[in-house]
Z-matrix of the N, CA and C atoms (Angstrom, degrees):
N
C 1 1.450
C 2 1.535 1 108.94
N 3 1.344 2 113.01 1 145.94
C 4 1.886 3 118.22 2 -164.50
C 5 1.857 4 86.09 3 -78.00
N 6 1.024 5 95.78 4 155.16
C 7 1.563 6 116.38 5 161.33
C 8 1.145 7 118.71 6 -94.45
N 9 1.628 8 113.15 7 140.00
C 10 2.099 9 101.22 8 -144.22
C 11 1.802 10 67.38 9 -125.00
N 12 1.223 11 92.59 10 162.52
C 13 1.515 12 116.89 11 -168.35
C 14 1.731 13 121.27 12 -106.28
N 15 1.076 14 105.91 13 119.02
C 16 1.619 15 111.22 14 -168.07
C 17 1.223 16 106.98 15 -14.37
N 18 1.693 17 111.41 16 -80.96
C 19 1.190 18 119.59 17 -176.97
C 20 1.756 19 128.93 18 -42.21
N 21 1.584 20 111.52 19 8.70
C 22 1.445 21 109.50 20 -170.88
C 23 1.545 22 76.77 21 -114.27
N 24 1.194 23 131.76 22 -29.48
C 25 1.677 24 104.00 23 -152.54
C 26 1.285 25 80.61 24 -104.47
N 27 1.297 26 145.13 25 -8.32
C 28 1.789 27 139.94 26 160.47
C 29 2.009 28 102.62 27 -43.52
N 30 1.663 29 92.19 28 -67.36
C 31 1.665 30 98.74 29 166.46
C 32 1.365 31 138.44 30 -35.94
N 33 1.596 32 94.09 31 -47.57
C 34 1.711 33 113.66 32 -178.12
C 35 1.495 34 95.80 33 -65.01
N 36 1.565 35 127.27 34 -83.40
C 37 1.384 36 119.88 35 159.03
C 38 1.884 37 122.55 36 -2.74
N 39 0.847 38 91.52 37 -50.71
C 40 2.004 39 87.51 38 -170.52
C 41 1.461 40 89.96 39 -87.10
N 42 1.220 41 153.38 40 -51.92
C 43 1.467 42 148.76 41 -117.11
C 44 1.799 43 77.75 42 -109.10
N 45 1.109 44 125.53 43 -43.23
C 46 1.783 45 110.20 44 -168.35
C 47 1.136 46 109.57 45 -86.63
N 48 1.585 47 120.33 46 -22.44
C 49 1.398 48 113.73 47 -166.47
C 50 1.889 49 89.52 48 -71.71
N 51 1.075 50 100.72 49 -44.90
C 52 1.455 51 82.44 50 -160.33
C 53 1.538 52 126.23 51 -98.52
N 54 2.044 53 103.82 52 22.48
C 55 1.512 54 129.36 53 149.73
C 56 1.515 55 99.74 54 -64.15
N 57 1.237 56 102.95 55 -64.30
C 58 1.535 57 119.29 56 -160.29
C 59 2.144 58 107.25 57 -45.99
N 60 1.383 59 91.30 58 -33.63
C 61 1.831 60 105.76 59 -167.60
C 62 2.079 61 90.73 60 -81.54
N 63 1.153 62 88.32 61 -57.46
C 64 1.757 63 85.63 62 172.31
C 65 1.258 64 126.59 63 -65.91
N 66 1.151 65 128.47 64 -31.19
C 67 1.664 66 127.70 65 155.10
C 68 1.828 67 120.59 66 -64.67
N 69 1.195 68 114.51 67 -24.66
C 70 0.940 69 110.73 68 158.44
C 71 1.257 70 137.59 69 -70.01
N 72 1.934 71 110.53 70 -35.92
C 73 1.239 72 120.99 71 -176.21
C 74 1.728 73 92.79 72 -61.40
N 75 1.554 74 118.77 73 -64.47
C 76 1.402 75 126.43 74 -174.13
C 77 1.348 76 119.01 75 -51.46
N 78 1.340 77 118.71 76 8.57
C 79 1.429 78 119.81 77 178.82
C 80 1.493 79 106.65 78 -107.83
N 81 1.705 80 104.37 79 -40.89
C 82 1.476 81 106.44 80 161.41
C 83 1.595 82 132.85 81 -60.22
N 84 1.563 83 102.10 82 -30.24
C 85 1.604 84 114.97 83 170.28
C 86 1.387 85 106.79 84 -66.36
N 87 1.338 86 125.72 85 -52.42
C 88 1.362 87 122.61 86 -163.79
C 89 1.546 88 99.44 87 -77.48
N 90 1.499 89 110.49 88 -38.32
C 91 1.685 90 105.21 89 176.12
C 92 1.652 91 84.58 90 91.93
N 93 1.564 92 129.07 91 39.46
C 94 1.601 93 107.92 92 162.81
C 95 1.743 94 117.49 93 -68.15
N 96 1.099 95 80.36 94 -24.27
C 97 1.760 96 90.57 95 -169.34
C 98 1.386 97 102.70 96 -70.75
N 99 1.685 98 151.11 97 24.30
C 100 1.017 99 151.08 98 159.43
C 101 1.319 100 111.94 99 -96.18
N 102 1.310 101 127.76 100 68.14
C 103 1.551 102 136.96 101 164.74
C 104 1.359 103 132.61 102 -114.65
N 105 1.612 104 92.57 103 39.60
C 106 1.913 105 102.28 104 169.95
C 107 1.272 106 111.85 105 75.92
N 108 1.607 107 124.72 106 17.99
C 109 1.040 108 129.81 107 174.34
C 110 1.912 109 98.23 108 74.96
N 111 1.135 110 133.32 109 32.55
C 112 1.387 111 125.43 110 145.27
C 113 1.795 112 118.63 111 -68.82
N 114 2.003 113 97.11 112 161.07
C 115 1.140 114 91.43 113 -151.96
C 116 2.037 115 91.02 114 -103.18
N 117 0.791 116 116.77 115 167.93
C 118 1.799 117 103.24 116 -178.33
C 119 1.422 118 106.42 117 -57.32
N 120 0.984 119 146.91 118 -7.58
C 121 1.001 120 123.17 119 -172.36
C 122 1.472 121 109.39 120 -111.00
N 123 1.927 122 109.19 121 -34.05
C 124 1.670 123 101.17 122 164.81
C 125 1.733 124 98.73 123 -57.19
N 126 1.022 125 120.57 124 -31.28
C 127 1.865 126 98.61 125 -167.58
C 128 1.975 127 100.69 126 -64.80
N 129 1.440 128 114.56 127 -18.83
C 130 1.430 129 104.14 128 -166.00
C 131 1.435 130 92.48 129 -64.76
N 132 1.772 131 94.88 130 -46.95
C 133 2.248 132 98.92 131 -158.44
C 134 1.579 133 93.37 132 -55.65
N 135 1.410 134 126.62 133 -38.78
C 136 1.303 135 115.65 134 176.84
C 137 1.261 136 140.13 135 -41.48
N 138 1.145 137 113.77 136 -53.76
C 139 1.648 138 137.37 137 151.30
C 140 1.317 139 94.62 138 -42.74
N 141 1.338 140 117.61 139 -95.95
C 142 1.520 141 119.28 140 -157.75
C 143 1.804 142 113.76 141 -19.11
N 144 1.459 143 94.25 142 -46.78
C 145 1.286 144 94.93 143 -172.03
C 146 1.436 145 128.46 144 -72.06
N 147 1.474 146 86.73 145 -35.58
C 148 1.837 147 112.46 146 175.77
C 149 1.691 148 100.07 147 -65.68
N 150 1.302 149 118.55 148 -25.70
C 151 1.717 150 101.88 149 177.05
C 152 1.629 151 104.97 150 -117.59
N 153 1.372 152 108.60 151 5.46
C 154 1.722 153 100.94 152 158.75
C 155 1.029 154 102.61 153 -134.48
N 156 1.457 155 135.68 154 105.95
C 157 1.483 156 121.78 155 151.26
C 158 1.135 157 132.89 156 -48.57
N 159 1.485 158 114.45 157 -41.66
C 160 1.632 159 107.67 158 -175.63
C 161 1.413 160 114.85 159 -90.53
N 162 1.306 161 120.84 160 29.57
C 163 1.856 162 127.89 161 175.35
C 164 1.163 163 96.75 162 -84.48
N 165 1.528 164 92.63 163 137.23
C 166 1.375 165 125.31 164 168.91
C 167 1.397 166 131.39 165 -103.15
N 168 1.364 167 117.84 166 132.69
C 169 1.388 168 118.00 167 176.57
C 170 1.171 169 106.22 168 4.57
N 171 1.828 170 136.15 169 -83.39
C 172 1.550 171 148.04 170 -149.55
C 173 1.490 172 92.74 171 -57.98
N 174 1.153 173 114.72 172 -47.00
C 175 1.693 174 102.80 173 -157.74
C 176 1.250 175 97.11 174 -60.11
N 177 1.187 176 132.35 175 -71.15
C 178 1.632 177 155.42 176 -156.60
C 179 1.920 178 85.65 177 -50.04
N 180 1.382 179 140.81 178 -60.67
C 181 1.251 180 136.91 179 -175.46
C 182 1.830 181 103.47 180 -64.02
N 183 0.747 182 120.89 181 -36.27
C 184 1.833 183 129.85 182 160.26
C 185 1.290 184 90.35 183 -45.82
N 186 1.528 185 116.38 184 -91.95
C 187 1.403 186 129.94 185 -118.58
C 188 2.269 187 87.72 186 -72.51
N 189 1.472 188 96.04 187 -58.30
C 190 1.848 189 78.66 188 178.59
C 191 1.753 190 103.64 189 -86.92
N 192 1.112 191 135.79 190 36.92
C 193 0.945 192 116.73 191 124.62
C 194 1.736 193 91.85 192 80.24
N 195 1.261 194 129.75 193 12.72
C 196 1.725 195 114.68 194 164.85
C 197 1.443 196 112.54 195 -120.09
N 198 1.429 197 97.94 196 -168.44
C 199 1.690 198 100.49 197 -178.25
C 200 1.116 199 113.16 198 -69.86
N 201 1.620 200 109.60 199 161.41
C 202 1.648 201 109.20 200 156.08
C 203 1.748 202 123.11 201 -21.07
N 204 1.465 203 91.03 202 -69.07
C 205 1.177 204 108.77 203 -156.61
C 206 1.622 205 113.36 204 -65.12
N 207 0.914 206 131.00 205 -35.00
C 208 1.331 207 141.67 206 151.31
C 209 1.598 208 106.06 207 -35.56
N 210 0.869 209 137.90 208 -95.15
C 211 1.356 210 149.03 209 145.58
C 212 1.664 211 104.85 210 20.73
N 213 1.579 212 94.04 211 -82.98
C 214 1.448 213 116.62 212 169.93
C 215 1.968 214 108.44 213 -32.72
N 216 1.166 215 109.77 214 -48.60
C 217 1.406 216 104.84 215 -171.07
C 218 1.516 217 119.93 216 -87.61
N 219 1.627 218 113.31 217 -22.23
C 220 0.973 219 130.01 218 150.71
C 221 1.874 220 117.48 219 -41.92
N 222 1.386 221 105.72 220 -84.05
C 223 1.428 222 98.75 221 173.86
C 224 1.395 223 109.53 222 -44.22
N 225 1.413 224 141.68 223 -55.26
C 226 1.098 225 114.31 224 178.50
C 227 1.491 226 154.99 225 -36.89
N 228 1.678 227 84.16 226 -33.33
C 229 1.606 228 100.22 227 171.57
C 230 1.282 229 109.88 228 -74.16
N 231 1.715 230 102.87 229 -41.72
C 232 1.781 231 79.08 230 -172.22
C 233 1.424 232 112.60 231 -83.13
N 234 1.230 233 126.66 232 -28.44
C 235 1.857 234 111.32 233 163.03
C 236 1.474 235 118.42 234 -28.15
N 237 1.412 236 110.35 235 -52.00
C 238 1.551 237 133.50 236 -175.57
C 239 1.540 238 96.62 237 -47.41
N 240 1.397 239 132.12 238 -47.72
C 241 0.920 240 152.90 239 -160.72
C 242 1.714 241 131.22 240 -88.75
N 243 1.430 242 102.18 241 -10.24
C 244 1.201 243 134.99 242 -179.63
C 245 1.994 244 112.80 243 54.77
N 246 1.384 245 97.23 244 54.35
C 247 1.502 246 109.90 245 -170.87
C 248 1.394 247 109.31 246 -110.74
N 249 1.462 248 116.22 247 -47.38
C 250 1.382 249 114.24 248 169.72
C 251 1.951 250 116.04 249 -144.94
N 252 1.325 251 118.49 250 161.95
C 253 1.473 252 127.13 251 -175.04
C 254 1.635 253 108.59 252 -117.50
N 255 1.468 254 104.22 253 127.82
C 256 1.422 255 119.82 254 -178.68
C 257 2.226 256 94.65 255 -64.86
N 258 1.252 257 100.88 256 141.60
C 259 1.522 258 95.31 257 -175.25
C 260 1.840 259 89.36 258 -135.57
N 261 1.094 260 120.77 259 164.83
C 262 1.314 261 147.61 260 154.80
C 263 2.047 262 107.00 261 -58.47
N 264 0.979 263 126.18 262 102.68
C 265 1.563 264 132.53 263 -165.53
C 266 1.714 265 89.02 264 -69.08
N 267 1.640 266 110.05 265 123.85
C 268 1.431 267 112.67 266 163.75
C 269 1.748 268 103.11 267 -60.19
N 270 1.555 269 100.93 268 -52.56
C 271 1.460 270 101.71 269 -176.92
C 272 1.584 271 129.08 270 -37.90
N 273 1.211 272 120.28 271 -48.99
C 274 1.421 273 136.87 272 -174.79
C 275 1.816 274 95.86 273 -136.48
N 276 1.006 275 132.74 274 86.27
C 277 1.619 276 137.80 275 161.31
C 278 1.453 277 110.13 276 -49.49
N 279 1.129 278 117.42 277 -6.15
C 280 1.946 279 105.63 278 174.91
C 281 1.592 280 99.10 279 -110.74
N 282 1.473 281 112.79 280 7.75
C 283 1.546 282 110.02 281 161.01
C 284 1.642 283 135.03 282 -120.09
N 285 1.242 284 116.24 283 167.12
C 286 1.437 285 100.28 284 178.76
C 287 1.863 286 126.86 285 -85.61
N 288 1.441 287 148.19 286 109.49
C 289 1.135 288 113.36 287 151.15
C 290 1.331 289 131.22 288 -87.09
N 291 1.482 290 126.09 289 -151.27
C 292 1.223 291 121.61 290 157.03
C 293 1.087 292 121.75 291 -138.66
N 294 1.392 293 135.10 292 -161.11
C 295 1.216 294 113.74 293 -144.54
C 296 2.228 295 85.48 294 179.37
N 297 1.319 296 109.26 295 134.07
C 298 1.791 297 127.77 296 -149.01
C 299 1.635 298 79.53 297 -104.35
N 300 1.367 299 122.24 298 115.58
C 301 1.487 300 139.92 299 153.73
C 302 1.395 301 103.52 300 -61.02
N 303 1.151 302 108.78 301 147.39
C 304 1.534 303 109.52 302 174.20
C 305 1.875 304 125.29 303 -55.25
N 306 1.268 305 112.07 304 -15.19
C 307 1.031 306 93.95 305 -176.33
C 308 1.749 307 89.97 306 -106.49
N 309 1.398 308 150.61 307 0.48
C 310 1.178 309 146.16 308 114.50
C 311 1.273 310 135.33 309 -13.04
N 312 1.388 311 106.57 310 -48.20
C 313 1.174 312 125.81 311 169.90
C 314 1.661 313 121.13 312 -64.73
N 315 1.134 314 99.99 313 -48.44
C 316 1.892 315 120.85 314 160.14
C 317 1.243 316 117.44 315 -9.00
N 318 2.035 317 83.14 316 -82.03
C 319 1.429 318 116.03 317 169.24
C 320 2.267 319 112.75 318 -41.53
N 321 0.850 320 86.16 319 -95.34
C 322 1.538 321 94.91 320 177.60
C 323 1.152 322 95.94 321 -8.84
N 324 0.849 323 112.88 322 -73.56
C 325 2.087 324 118.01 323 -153.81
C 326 1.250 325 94.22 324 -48.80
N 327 1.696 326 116.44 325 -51.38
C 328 1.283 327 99.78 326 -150.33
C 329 1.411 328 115.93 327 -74.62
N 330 1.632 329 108.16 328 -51.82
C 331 1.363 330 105.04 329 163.22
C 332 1.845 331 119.97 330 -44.97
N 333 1.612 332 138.76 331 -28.25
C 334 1.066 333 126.15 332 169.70
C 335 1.423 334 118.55 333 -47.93
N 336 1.673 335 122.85 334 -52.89
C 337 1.142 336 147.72 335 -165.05
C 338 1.875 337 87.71 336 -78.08
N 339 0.891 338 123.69 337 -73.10
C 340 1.951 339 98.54 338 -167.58
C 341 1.807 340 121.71 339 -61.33
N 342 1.731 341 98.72 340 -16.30
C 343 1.237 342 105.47 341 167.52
C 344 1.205 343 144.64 342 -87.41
N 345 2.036 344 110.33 343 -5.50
C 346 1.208 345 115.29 344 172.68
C 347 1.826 346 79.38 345 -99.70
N 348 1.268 347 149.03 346 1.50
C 349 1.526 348 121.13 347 178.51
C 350 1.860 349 83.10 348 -97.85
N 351 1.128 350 143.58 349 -28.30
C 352 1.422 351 121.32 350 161.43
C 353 1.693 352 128.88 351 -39.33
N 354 1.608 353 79.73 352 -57.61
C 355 1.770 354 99.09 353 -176.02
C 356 1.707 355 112.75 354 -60.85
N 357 1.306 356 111.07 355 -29.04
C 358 1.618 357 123.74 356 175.59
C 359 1.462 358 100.00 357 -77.59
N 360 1.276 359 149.69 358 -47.63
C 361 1.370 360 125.76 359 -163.47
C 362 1.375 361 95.26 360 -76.89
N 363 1.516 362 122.28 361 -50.87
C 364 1.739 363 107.45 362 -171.86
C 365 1.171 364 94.52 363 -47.89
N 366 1.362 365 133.04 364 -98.47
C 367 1.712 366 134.48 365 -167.46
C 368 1.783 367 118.26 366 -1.69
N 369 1.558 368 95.31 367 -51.47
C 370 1.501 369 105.59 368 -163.24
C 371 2.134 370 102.88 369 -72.98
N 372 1.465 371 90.62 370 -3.52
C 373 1.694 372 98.00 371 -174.89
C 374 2.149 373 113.22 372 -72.01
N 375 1.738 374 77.28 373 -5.61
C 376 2.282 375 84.98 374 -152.59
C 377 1.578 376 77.83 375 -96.19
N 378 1.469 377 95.29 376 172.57
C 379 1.974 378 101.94 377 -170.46
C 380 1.414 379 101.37 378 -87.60
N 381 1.683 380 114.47 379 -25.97
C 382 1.688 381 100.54 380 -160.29
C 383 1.610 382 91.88 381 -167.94
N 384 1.544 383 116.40 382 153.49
C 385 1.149 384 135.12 383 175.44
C 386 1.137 385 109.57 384 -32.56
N 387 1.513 386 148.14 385 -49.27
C 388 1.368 387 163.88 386 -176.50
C 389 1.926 388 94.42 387 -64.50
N 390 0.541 389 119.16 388 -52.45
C 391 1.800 390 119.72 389 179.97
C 392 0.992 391 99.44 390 -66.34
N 393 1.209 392 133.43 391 -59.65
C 394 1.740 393 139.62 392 176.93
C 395 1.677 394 105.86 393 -33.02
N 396 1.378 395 96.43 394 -66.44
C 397 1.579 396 102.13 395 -176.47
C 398 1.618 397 119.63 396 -61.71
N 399 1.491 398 113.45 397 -26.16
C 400 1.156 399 105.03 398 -166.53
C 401 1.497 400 98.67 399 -88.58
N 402 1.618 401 120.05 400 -22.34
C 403 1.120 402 107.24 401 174.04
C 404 1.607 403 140.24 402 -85.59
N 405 2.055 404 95.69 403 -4.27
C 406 1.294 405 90.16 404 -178.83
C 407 1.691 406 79.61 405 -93.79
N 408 1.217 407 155.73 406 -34.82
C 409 1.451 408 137.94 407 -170.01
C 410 1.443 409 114.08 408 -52.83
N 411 1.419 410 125.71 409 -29.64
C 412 1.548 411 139.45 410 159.97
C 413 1.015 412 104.63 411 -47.63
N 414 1.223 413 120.22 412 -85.21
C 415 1.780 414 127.99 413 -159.23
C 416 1.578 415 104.68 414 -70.17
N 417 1.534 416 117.00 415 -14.78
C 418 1.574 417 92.70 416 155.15
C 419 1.386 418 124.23 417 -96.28
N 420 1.547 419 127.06 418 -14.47
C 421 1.272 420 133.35 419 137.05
C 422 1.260 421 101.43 420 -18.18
N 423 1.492 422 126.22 421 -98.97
C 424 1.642 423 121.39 422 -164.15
C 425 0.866 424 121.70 423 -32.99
N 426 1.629 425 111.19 424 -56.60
C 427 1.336 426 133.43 425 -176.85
C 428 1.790 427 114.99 426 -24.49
N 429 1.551 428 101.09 427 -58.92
C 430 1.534 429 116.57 428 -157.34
C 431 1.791 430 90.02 429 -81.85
N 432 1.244 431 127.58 430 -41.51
C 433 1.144 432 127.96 431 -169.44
C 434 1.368 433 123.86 432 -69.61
N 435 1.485 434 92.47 433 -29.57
C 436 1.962 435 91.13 434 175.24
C 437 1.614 436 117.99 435 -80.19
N 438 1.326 437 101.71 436 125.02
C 439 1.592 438 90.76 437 -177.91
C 440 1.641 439 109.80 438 -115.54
């Protein structure tokens, strides 16, 4: 691994703290953070589900990348919660998916809709399609690399 240089992680330090303070302010403006008291990660299974219906348990433990059991406690809450229902997978019948209750469904949308007008002002910040790309190929670079 390269050896990163004081003066870059001095930068990194100043440049996130004060992403992190501005994403917050814009989360309070837009009000994303109003999702019935879900936790980020039930809002991911939410999505997931809201843009795949026929996903199954495995994918969703693939796709974010945690344990079962995590997962497991996740759906629980939000069943508990009347957000989504464990179903029998048409896709694979010896597995479980789930499936967005209407007032689940609510949720999703709403957080979808303040989060693609989040995801649009950062984007709309880069000069041109080519910046766009290089910057979401970066931040999923890190992304995958930090463990």
């Amino acid at each position: 691994m390269k050896e990163v240089k004081a003066e870059h992680i001095d930068k990194l330090d100043h440049v996130m703290h004060i992403f992190y303070r501005r994403m917050n302010s814009l989360g309070e403006e837009m009000d994303i953070h109003q999702t019935q008291g879900a936790t980020p990660i039930e809002i991911s299974i939410l999505g997931m589900v809201g843009k795949n219906p026929d996903i199954i348990l495995k994918d969703i433990i693939d796709m974010l990348q945690i344990p079962g059991s995590t997962l497991t406690n996740a759906v629980d809450r939000l069943e508990k919660r009347s957000f989504l229902n464990r179903v029998i997978s048409k896709r694979d019948r010896r597995s479980y998916g789930l499936s967005l209750t209407d007032e689940g469904r609510k949720v999703y949308l709403k957080h979808q809709k303040t989060e693609q007008l989040l995801w649009d002002k950062i984007l709309s910040t880069l000069d041109s399609d080519e910046e766009i790309e290089l910057f979401l190929h970066l931040i999923e670079k890190v992304t995958k690399e930090i463990k």
